[in-house]
C-alpha positions as CSV (number, residue, x, y, z in Angstrom):
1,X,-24.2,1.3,3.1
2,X,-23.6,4.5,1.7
3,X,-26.0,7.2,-0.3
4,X,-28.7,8.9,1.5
5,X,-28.8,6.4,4.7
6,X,-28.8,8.0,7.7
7,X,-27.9,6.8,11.5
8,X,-32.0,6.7,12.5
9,X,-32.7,4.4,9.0
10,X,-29.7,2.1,9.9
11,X,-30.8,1.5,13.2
12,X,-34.3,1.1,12.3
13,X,-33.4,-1.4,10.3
14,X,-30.9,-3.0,11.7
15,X,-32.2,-3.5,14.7
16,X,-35.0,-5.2,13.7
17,X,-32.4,-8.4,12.3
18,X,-31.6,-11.0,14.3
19,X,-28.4,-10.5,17.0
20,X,-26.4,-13.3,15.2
21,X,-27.1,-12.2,11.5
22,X,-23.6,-12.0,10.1
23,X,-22.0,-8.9,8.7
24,X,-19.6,-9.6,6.1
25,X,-18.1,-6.4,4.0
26,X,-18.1,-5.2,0.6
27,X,-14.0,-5.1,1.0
28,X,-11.2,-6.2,3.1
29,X,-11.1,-5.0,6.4
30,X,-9.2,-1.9,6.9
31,X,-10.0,-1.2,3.2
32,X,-9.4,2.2,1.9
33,X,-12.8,3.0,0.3
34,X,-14.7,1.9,4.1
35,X,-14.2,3.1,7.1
36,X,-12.0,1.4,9.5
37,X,-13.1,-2.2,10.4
38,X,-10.6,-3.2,13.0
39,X,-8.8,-6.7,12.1
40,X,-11.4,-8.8,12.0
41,X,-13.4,-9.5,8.5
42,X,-16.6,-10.4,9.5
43,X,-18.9,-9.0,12.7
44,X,-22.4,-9.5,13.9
45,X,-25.4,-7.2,13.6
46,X,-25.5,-7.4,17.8
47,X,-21.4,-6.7,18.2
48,X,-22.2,-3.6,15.4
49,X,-25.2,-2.0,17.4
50,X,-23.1,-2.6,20.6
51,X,-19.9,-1.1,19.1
52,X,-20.1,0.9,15.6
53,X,-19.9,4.3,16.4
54,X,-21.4,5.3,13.4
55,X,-25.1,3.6,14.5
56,X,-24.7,5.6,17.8
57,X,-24.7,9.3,15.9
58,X,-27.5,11.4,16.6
59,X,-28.2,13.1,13.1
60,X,-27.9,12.5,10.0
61,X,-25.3,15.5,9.7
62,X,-23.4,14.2,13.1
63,X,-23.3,10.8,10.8
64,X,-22.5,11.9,7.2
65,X,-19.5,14.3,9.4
66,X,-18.1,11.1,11.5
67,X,-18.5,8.5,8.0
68,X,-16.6,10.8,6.0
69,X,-13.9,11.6,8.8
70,X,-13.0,8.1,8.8
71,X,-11.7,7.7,5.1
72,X,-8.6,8.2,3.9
73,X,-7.2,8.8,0.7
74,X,-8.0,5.8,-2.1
75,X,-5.8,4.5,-4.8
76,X,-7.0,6.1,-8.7
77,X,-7.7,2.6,-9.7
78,X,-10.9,3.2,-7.8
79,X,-12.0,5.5,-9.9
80,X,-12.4,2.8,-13.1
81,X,-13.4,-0.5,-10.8
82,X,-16.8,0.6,-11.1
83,X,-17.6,0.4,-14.6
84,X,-15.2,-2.9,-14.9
85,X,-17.3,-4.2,-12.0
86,X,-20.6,-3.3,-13.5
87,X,-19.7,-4.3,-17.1
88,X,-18.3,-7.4,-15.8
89,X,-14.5,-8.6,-15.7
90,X,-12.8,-10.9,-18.4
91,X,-13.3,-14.7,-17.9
92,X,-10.1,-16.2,-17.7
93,X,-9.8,-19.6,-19.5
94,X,-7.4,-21.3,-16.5
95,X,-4.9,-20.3,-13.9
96,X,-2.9,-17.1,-14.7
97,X,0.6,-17.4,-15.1
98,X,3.5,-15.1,-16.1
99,X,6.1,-15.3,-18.8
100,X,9.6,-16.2,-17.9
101,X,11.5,-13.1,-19.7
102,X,15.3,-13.0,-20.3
103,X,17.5,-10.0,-18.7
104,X,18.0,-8.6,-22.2
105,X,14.2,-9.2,-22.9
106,X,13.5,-7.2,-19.5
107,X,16.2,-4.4,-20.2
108,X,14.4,-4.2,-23.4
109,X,11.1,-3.9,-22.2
110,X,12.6,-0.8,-19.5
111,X,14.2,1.0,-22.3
112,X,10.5,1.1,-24.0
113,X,8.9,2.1,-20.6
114,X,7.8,-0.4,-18.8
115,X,7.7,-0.3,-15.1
116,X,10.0,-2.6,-12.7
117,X,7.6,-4.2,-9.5
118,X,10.0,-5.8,-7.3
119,X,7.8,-7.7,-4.8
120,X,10.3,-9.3,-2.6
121,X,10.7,-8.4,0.9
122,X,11.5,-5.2,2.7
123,X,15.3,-6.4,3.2
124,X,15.9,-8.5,0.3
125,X,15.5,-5.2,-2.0
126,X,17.1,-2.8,0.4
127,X,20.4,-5.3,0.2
128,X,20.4,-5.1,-3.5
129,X,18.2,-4.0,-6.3
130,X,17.7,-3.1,-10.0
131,X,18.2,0.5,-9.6
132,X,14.5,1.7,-10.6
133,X,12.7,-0.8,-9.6
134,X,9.5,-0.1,-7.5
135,X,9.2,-2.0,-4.3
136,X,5.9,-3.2,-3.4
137,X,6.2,-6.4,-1.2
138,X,3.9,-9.4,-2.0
139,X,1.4,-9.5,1.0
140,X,-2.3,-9.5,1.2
141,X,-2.8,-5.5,-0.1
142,X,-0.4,-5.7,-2.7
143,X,-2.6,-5.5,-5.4
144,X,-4.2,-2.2,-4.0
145,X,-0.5,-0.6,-3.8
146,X,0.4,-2.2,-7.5
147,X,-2.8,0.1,-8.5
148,X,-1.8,2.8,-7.0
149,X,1.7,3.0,-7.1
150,X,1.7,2.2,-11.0
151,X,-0.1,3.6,-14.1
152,X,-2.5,1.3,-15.0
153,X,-1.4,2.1,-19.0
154,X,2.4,0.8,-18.4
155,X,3.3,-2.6,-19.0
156,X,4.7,-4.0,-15.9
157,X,7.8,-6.4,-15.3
158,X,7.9,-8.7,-12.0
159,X,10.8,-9.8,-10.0
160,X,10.0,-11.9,-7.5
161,X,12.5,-14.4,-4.8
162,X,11.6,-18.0,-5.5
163,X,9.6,-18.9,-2.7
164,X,7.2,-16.4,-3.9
165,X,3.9,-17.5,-5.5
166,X,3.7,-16.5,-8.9
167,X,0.3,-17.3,-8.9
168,X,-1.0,-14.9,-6.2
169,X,1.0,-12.2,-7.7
170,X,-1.2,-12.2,-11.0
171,X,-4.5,-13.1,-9.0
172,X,-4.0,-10.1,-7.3
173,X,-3.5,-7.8,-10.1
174,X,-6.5,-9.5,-11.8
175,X,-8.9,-8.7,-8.7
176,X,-8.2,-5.0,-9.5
177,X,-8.6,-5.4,-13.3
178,X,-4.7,-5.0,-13.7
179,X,-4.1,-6.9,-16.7
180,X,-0.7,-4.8,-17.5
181,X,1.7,-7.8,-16.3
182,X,4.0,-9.1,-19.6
183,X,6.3,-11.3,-17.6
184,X,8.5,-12.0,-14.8
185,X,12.5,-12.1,-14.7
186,X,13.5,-15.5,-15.1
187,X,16.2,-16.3,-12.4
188,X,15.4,-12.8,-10.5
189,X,18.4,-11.2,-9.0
190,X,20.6,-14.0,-9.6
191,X,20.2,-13.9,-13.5
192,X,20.6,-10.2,-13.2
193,X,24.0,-10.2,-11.1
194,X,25.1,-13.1,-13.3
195,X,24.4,-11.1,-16.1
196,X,27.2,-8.8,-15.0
197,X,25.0,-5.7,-14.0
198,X,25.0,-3.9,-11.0
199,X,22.3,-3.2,-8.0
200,X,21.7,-0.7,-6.1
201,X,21.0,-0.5,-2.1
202,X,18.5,1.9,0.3
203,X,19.9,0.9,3.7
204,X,17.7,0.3,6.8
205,X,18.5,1.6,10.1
206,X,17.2,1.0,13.4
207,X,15.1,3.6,15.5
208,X,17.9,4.9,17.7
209,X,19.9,6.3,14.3
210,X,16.9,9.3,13.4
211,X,19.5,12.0,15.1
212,X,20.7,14.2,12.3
213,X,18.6,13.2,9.4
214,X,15.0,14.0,7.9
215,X,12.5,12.0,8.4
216,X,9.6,11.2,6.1
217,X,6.7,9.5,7.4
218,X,4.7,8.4,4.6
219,X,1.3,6.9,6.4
220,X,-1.7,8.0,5.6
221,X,-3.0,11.4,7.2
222,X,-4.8,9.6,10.1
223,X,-2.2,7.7,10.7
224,X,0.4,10.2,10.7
225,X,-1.9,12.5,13.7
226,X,-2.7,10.0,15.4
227,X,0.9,9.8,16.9
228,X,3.9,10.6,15.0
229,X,7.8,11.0,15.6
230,X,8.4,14.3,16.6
231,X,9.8,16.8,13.9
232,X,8.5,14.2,11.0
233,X,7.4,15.4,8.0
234,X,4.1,13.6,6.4
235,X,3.5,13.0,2.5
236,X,1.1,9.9,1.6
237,X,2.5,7.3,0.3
238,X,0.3,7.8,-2.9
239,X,1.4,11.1,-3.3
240,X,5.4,10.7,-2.8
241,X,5.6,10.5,-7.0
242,X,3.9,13.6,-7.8
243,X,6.0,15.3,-5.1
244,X,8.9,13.9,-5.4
245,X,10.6,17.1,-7.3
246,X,9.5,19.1,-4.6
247,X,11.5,17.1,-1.9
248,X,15.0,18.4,-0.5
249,X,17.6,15.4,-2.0
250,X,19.4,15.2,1.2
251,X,19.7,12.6,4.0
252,X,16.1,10.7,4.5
253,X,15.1,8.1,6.8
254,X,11.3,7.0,5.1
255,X,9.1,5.4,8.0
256,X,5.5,3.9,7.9
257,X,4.5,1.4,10.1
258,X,6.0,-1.6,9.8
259,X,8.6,-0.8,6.6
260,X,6.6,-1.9,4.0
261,X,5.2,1.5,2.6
262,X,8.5,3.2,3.7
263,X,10.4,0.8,1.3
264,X,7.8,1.8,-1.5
265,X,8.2,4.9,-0.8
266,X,12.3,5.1,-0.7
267,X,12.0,3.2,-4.2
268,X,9.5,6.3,-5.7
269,X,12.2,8.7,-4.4
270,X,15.2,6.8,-5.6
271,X,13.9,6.2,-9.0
272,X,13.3,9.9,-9.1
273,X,16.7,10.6,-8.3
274,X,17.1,11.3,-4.9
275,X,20.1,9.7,-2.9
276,X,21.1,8.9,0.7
277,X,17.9,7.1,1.4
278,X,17.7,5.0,4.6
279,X,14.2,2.9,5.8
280,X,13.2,2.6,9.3
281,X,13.2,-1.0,10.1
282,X,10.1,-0.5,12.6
283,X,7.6,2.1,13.2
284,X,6.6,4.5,15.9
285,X,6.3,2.0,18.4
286,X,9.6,0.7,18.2
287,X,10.8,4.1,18.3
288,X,9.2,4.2,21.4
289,X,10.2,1.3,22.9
290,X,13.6,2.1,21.6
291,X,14.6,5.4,22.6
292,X,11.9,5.8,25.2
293,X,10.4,9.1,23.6
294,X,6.9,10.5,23.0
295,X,4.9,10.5,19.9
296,X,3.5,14.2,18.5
297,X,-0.1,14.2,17.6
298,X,-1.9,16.4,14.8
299,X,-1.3,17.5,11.6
């Protein structure tokens, strides 16, 4: 609900439904355009009016303050779903599939600008990748990374491991209007190696090896004061590409949460040139748990 509704027109109404009436949302929970839903996807109007802290403001200005506090940044794809969403997207005559490109086809298609999505997993492309490649691993929100991590105007090249689903990966990037995909490396890594070319490697290290190197923490802003390693330095995600220049090239551990942004985010720096990159395997937490420390708060 968003517009002119206030916290006294949302209980009003809201109220008056049924306990059980389902809530289901316009987006995925935890979705960047909503504020924060918590893990589960759909609620009740009784569990909402119990627990939404938004129903419980006492002003309209107390609400508009707390619903806009709760949003992060969004991805720039965003900013054309509307119109494809009101327009209507392109009917697909069948399943979407991707081409099955040869290396040279796929150095080819670099050469001429296209961009390199590696979607394997976080240690699978930090043991040895195309050097350029941007690392977005295959989970539930990679299409919202692909969209904000790549111009939607480039054509885009896949490499996936073959227990990957070729099939989500272009569903994905069709339920953002992507439609920039022109194939996939046929015989991933392998062909490449085989092909006599060379990888390239971002290390991870383990929680207990921060000593003596920068670290980058590259979680959203909320995230990031909410509880941070102490002396980490914050940059979005979304943002590390357009500030990449303005980064010191020295020794960089990248950290998110887990290590899937923070191997994005090692891949954006790398591809822009900067070296001795290392990703935590972990997050605060298991800095915690491993070292025994205490998390900063704030900005």
């Amino acid at each position: 609900m968003t517009g002119r509704t206030n916290s006294r027109e949302l209980n009003t109404r809201l109220a008056a439904l049924p306990g059980d009436v389902q809530v289901w949302p316009t987006h995925g929970a935890g979705s960047f355009c909503a504020a924060p839903l918590g893990a589960e996807r759909t609620s009740t109007i009784a569990h909402e009016l119990d627990t939404n802290p938004l129903l419980c403001a006492p002003d309209e200005n107390a609400f508009v303050t707390q619903l806009l506090g709760s949003l992060g940044s969004h991805p720039p794809y965003f900013r054309r779903l509307g119109e494809i969403n009101r327009l209507g997207p392109a009917l697909l005559d069948g399943e979407p599939t991707m081409q099955q490109l040869s290396v040279d086809a796929v150095r080819t298609l670099l050469a001429d600008g296209a961009v390199l999505v590696d979607v394997r997993p976080v240690d699978h492309f930090a043991t040895a990748h195309i050097a350029g490649a941007i690392s977005i691993p295959l989970r539930p929100v990679f299409a919202s990374w692909l969209g904000w991590l790549v111009s939607a105007d480039l054509p885009v090249v896949i490499l996936r491991d073959n227990n990957q689903d070729p099939v989500e990966i272009v569903w994905q990037a069709v339920k953002i209007g992507d439609d920039n995909i022109v194939g996939e490396l046929d015989g991933g890594m392998d062909a490449w190696t085989s092909a006599g070319y060379g990888t390239a490697q971002i290390r991870l290290t383990r929680p207990t090896n921060l000593d003596g190197h920068r670290v980058l923490d590259i979680r959203q802003r909320s995230e990031y004061a909410a509880g941070h390693v102490p002396g980490a330095v914050h940059l979005e995600l979304g943002d590390v590409s357009a500030r990449a220049a303005d980064l010191p090239d020295e020794p960089t551990v990248v950290m998110c949460g887990h290590g899937e942004r923070a191997i994005g985010a090692a891949s954006l720096l790398e591809r822009a040139g900067h070296h001795d990159l290392f990703v935590l395997d972990g997050g605060p937490q298991d800095w915690i748990q491993a070292t025994g420390g205490k998390l900063e708060t704030g900005i």
